[in-house]
TITORDREN-185050 format. One record per residue (C-alpha): residue number from 0; z, y, x; residue in one letter. Coordinates in steps of 0.2 Angstrom, whole numbers, plus 2048, in hexadecimal, padded with zeros to 3 digits. Each point is the difference from the previous one (the first is absolute). Layout:
<atoms>
(atom NUM; (Z; Y; X); "a")
...
</atoms>
This chain:
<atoms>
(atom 0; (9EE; 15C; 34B); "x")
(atom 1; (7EF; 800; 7F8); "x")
(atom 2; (7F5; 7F3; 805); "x")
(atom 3; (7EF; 806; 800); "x")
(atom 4; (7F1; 7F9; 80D); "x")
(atom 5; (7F8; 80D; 809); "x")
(atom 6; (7ED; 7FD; 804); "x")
(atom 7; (802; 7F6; 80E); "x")
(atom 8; (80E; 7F5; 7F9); "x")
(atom 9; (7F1; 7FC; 7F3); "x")
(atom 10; (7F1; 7FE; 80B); "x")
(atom 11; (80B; 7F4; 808); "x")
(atom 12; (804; 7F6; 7F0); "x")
(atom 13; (7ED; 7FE; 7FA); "x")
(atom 14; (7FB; 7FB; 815); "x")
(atom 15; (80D; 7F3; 7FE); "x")
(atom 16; (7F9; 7FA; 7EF); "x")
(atom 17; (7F0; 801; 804); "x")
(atom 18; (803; 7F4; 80E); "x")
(atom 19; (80A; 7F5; 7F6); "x")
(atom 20; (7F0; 7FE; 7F4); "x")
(atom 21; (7F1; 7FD; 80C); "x")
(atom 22; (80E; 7F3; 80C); "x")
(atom 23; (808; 7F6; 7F4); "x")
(atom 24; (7F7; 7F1; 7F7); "x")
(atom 25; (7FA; 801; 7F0); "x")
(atom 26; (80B; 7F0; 7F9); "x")
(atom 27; (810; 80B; 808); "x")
(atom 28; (80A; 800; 7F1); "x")
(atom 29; (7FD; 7ED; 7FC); "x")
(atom 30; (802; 7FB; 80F); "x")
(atom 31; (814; 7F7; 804); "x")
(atom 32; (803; 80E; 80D); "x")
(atom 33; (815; 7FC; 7FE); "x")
(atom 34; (80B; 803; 80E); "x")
(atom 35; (7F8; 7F8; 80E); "x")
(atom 36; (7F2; 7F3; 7F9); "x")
(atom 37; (7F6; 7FA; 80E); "x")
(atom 38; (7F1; 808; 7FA); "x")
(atom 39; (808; 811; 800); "x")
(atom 40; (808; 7FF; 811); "x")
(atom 41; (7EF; 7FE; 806); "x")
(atom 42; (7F6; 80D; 7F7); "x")
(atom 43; (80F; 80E; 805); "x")
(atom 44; (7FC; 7FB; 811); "x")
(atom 45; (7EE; 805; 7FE); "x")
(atom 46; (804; 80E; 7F4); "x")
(atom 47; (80E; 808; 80B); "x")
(atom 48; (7F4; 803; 80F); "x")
(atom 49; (7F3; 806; 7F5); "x")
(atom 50; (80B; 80E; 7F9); "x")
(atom 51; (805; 802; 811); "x")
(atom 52; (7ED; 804; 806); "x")
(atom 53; (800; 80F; 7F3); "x")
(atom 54; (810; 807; 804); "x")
(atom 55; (809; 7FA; 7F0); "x")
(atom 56; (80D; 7F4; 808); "x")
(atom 57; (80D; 80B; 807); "x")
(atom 58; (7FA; 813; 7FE); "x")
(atom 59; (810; 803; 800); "x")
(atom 60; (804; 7FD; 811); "x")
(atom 61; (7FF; 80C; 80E); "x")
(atom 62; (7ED; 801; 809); "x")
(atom 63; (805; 7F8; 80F); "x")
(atom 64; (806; 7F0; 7F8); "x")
(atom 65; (7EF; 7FE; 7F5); "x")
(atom 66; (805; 80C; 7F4); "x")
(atom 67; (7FD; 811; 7F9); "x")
(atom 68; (810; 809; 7FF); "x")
(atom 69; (800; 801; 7ED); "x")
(atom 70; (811; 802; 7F8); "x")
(atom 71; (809; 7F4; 7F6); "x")
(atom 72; (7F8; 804; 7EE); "x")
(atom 73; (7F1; 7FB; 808); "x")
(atom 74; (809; 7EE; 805); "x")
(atom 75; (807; 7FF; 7EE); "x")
(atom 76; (7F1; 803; 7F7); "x")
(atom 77; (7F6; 7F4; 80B); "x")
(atom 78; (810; 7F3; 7FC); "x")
(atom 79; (7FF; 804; 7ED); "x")
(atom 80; (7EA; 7FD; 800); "x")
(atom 81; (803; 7EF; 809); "x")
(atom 82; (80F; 7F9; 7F5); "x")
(atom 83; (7F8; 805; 7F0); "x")
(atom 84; (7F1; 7F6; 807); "x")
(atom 85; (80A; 7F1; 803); "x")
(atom 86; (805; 804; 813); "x")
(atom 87; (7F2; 7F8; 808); "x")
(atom 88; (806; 802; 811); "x")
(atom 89; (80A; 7F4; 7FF); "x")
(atom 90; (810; 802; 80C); "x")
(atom 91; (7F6; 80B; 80A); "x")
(atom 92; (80C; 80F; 7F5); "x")
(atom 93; (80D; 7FB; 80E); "x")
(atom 94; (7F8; 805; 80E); "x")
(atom 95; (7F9; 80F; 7F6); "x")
(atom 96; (80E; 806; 7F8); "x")
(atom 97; (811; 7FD; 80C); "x")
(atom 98; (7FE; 7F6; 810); "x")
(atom 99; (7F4; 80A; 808); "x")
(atom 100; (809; 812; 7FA); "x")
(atom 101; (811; 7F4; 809); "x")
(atom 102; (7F7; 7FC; 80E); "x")
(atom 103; (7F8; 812; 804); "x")
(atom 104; (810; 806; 7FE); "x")
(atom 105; (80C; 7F4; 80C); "x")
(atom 106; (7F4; 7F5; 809); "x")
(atom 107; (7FC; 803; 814); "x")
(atom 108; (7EE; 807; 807); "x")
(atom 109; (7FF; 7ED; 802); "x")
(atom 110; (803; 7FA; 7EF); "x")
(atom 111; (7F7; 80D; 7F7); "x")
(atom 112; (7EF; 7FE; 809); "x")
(atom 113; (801; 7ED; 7FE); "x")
(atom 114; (802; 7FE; 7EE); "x")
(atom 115; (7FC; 811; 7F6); "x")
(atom 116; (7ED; 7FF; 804); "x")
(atom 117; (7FF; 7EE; 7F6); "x")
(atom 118; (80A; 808; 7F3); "x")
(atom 119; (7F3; 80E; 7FE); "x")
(atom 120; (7F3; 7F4; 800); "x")
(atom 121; (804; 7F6; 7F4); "x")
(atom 122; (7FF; 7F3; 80B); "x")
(atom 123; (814; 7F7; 801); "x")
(atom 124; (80B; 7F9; 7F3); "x")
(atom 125; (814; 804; 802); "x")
(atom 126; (80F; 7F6; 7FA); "x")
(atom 127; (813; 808; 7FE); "x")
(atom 128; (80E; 7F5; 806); "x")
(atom 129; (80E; 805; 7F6); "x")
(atom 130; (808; 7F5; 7F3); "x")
(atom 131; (809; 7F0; 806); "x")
(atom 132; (807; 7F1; 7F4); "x")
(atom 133; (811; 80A; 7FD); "x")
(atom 134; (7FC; 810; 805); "x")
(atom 135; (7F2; 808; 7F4); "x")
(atom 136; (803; 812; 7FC); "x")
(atom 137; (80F; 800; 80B); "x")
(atom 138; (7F9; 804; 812); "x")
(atom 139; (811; 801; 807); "x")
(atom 140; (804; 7ED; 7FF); "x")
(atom 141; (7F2; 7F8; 805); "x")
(atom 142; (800; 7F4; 810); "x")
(atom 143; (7F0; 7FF; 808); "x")
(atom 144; (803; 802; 812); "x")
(atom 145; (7F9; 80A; 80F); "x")
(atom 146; (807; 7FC; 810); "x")
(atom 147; (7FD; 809; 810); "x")
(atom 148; (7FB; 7F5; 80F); "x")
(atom 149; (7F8; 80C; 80D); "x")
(atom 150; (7F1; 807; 7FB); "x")
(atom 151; (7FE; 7F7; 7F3); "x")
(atom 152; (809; 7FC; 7EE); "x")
(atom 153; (802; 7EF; 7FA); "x")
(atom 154; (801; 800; 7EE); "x")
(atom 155; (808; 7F2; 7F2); "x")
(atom 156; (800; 801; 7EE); "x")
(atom 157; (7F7; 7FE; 7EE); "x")
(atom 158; (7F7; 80D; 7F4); "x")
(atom 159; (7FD; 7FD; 7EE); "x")
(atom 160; (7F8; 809; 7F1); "x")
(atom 161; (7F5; 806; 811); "x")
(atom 162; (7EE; 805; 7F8); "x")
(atom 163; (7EF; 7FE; 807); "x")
(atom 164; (80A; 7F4; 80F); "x")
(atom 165; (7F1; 7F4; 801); "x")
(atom 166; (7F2; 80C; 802); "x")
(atom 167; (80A; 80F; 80D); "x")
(atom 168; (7FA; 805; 80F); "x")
(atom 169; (813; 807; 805); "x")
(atom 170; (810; 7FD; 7F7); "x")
(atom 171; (80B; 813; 7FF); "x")
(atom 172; (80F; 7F5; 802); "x")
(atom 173; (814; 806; 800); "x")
(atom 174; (80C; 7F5; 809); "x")
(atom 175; (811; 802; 806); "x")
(atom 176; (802; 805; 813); "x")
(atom 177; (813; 802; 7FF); "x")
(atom 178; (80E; 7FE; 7F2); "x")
(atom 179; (803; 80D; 7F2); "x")
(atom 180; (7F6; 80A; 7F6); "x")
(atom 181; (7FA; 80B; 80F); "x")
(atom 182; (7FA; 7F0; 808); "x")
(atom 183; (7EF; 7FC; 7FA); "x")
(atom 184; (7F0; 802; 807); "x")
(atom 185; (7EE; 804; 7FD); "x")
(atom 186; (7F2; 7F5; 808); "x")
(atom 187; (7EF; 7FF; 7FE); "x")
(atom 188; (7FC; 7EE; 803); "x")
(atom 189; (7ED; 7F9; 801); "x")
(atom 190; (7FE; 7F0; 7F1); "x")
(atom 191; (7F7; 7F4; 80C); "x")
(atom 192; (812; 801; 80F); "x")
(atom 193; (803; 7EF; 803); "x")
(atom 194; (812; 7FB; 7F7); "x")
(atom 195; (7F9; 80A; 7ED); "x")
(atom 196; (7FE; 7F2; 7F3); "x")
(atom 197; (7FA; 805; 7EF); "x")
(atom 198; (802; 7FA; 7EE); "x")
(atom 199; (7FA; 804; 7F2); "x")
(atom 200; (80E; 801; 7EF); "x")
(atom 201; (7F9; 7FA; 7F0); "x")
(atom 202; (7FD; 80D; 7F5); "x")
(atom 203; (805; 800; 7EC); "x")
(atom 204; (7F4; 80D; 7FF); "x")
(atom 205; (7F0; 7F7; 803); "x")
(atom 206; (7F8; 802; 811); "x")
(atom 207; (80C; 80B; 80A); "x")
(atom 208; (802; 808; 811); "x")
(atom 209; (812; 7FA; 807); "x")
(atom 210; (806; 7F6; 80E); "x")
(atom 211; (80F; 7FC; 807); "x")
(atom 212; (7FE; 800; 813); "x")
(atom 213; (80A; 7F8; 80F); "x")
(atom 214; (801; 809; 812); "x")
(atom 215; (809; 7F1; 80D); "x")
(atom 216; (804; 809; 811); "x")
(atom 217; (7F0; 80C; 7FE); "x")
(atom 218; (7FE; 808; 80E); "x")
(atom 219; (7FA; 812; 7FF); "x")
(atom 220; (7FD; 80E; 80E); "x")
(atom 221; (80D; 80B; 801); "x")
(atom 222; (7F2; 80E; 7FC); "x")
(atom 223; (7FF; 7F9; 7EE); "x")
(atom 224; (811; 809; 7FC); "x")
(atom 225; (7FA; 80F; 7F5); "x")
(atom 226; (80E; 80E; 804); "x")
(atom 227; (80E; 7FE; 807); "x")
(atom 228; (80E; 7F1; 7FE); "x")
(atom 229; (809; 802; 7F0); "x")
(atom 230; (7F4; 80E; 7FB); "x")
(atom 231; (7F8; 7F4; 7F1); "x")
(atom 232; (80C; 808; 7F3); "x")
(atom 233; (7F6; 811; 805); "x")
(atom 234; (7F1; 7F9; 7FE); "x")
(atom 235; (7FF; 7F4; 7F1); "x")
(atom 236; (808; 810; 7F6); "x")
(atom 237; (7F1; 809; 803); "x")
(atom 238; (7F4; 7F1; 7FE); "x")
(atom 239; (806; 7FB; 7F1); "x")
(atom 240; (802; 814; 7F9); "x")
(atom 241; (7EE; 7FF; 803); "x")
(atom 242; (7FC; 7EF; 7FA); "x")
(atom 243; (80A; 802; 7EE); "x")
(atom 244; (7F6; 811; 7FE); "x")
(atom 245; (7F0; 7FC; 806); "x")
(atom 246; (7FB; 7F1; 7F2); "x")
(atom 247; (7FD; 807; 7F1); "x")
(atom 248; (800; 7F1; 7F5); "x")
(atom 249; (801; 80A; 7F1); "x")
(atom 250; (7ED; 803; 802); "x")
(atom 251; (7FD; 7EF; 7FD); "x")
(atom 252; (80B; 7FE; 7F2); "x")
(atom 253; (7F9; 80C; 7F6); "x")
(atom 254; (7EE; 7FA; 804); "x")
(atom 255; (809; 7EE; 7FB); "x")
(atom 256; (806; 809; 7EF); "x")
(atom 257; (7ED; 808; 7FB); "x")
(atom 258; (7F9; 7F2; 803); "x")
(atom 259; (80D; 7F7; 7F6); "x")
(atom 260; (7FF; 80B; 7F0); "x")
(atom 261; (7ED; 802; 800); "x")
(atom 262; (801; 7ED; 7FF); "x")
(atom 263; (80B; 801; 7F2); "x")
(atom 264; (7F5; 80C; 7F8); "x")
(atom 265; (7F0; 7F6; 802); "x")
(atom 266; (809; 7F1; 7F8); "x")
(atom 267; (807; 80C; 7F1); "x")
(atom 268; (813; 7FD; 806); "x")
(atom 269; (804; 811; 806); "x")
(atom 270; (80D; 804; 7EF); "x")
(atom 271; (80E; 80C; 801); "x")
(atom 272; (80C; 7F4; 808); "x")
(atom 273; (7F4; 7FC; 811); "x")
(atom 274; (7FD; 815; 7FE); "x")
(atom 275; (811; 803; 800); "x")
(atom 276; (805; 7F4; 810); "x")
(atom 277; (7F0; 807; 806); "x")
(atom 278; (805; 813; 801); "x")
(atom 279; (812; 7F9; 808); "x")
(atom 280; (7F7; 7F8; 80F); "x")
(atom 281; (7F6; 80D; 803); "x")
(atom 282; (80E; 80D; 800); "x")
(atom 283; (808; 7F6; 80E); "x")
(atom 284; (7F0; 7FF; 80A); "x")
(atom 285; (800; 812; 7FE); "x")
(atom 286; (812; 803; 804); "x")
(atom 287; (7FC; 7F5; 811); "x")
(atom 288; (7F1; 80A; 803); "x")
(atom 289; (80A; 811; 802); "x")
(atom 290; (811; 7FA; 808); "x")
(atom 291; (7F1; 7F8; 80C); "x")
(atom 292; (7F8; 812; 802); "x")
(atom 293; (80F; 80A; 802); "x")
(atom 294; (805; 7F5; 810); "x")
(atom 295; (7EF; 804; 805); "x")
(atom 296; (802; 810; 800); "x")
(atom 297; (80F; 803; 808); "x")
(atom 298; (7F7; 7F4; 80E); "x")
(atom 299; (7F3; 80E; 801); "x")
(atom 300; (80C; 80D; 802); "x")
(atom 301; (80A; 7F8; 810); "x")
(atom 302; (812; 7FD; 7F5); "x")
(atom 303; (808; 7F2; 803); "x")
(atom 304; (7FE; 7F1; 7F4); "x")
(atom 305; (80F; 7F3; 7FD); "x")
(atom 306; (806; 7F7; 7EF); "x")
(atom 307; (7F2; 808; 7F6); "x")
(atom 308; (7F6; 7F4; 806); "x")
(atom 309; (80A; 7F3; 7F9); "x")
(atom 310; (802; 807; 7F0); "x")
(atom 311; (7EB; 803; 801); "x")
(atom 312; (7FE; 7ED; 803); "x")
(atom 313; (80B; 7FB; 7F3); "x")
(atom 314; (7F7; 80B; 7F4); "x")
(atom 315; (7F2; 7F5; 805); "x")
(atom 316; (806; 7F1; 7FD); "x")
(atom 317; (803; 804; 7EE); "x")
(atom 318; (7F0; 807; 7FC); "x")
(atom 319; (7F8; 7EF; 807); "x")
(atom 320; (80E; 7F5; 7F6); "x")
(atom 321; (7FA; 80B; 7F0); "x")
(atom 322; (7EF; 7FD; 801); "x")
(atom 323; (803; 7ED; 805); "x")
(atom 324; (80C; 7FE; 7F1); "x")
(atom 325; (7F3; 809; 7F5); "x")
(atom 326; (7F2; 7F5; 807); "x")
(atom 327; (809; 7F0; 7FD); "x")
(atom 328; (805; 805; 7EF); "x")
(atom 329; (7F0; 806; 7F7); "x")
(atom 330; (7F3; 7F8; 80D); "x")
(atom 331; (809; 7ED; 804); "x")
(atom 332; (7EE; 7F9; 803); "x")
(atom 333; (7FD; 80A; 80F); "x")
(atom 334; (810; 7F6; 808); "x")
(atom 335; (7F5; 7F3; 800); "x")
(atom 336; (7F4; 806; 809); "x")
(atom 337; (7F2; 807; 7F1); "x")
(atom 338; (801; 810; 809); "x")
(atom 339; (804; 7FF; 812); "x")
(atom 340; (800; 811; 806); "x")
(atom 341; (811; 801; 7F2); "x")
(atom 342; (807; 7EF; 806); "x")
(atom 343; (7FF; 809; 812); "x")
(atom 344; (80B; 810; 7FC); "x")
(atom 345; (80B; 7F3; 7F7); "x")
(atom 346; (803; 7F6; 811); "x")
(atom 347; (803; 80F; 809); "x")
(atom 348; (80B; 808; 7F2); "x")
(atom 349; (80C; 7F2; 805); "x")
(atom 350; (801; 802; 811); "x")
(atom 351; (801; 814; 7FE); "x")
(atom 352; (813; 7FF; 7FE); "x")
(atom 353; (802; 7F6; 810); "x")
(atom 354; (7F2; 806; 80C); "x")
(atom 355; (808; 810; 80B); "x")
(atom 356; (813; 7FC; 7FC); "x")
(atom 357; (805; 7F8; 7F0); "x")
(atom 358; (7FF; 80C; 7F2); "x")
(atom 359; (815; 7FC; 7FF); "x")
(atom 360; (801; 807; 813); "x")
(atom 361; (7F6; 80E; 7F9); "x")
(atom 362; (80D; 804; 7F3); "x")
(atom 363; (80D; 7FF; 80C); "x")
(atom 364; (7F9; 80D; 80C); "x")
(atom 365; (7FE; 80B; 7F2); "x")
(atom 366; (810; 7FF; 7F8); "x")
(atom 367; (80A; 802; 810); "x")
(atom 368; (7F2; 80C; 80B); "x")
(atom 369; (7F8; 808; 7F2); "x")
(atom 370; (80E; 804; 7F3); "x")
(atom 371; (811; 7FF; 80B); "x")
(atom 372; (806; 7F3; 7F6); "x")
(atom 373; (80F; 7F9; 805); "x")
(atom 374; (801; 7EC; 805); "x")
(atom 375; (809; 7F3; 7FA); "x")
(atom 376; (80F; 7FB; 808); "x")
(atom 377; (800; 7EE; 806); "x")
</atoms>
């Protein structure tokens, strides 16, 4: 496969640049835009609807959701400008990259029409319910209940590690509806149902985005089920296939790693050593990239997509945890905050092997799914 961008594929690039430069503030890269700093959950708010006005939020998306029916290297290059800027939209990638694409595809007439236009907006704020305090990666055990009672679902449980939780609009929560592993549900539950209480998880990382958050006999609709009962397996499969796809985080590593080495060169401490760890990271940003664009590509063309994307979002990983470990080694001031915008990748570097399945999950899937790899027996 040869990647090369066609015309359009490049206008598209210098539009989104060209945005970024006349809507971003000039003290951007000084400013301490982390994971979820109050200051940048604010501005992403503002920014997100002003992309939306020119088109540039979900492009990708078909026409009559907002969008303009462009194909997924559209979505990919528009991911890839707005990580290598820092990711100014803030949480909003959610919305854009996963749970509105889940939503047009299993959501009623109902469900669609209330909550896609915000989406296209950039006007709402969305939060995923899936880790609980001993069920992380592993969906199938998790506890959080959904119990019928009429027309409506009464719902008792906790989230952790849930992101965004104290500024969403509407939690894309999974709960379990009956026993096994074919017994969990999805529901699409409004932040502000009486019952939800949220709080925030002190963050090792400086400012950070997670919550933990309690639901006690929530009582939902029983239109706030998205799918079928038992159909969440389905669905969080192809949410987080698009999720673990669609963040290119390599972009922003290697923005980190340029700005890293040119302030290694400006301080004459760029020697053959720092080169050397230099050229590693960059191959693995590089190696992230293309895994990245080859799951793109067989997203354009229809095939189905399974533990490649794993082994894509693993490859990710690695690149960020290069680029960290080259940071801390050969630029330690930044850690303490000299140069914020380094200090940012840094904090989000450590979360990148947790966010979208641990990075350990992710080997799993791979080894048994992607390489046929016997397990071990117990």
């Amino acid at each position: 496969m040869e990647f090369v961008w066609d015309n359009d594929q490049r206008t598209f690039r210098r539009t989104v640049r060209a945005f970024l430069a006349a809507h971003l503030p000039k003290e951007w890269e000084t400013l301490a835009h982390g994971p979820a700093t109050e200051w940048q959950s604010a501005f992403s708010k503002r920014f997100c609807a002003e992309l939306a006005a020119v088109g540039l939020l979900v492009p990708h998306w078909p026409a009559q959701w907002g969008g303009r029916d462009a194909d997924a290297w559209m979505a990919f290059i528009l991911a890839e400008e707005m990580w290598a800027a820092g990711e100014p939209r803030g949480g909003q990638y959610m919305n854009v990259n996963w749970i509105g694409p889940t939503i047009m595809r299993f959501g009623t007439p109902e469900q669609q029409a209330r909550y896609i236009p915000p989406m296209a907006q950039g006007m709402t704020l969305w939060c995923q319910g899936f880790s609980e305090p001993e069920s992380g990666s592993d969906l199938a055990s998790l506890r959080t209940r959904a119990e019928r009672d009429g027309e409506t679902y009464r719902i008792t449980g906790q989230k952790i590690w849930t992101s965004y939780a104290s500024e969403a609009d509407t939690c894309f929560l999974l709960a379990r509806t009956s026993p096994g592993r074919n017994g969990i549900s999805v529901f699409l539950v409004p932040m502000t149902t009486p019952g939800i209480t949220v709080r925030s998880i002190p963050s090792l990382i400086g400012e950070g985005d997670i919550h933990e958050v309690f639901f006690d006999s929530v009582e939902i609709p029983s239109d706030a089920l998205l799918g079928a009962e038992g159909q969440a397996w389905d669905i969080a499969k192809t949410a987080l296939s698009l999720e673990r796809v669609g963040i290119p985080r390599f972009s922003f590593a290697i923005r980190a790693l340029h700005r890293a080495v040119k302030t290694l060169q400006r301080l004459q401490r760029f020697g053959s050593g720092a080169m050397e760890r230099a050229a590693q990271a960059r191959a693995a940003c590089e190696a992230a990239r293309f895994y990245s664009y080859s799951i793109v590509d067989r997203r354009r063309h229809g095939l189905p997509i399974g533990a490649e994307a794993s082994a894509a979002r693993y490859a990710t990983v690695l690149a960020e945890r290069a680029v960290s470990e080259f940071v801390v080694e050969f630029v330690p001031e930044a850690m303490s905050g000299s140069d914020p915008s380094l200090l940012a990748h840094h904090q989000r570097a450590i979360v990148a092997g947790i966010a979208s399945g641990a990075a350990e999950i992710q080997l799993n899937i791979i080894a048994s799914d992607l390489l046929g790899l016997p397990r071990e027996p117990r």
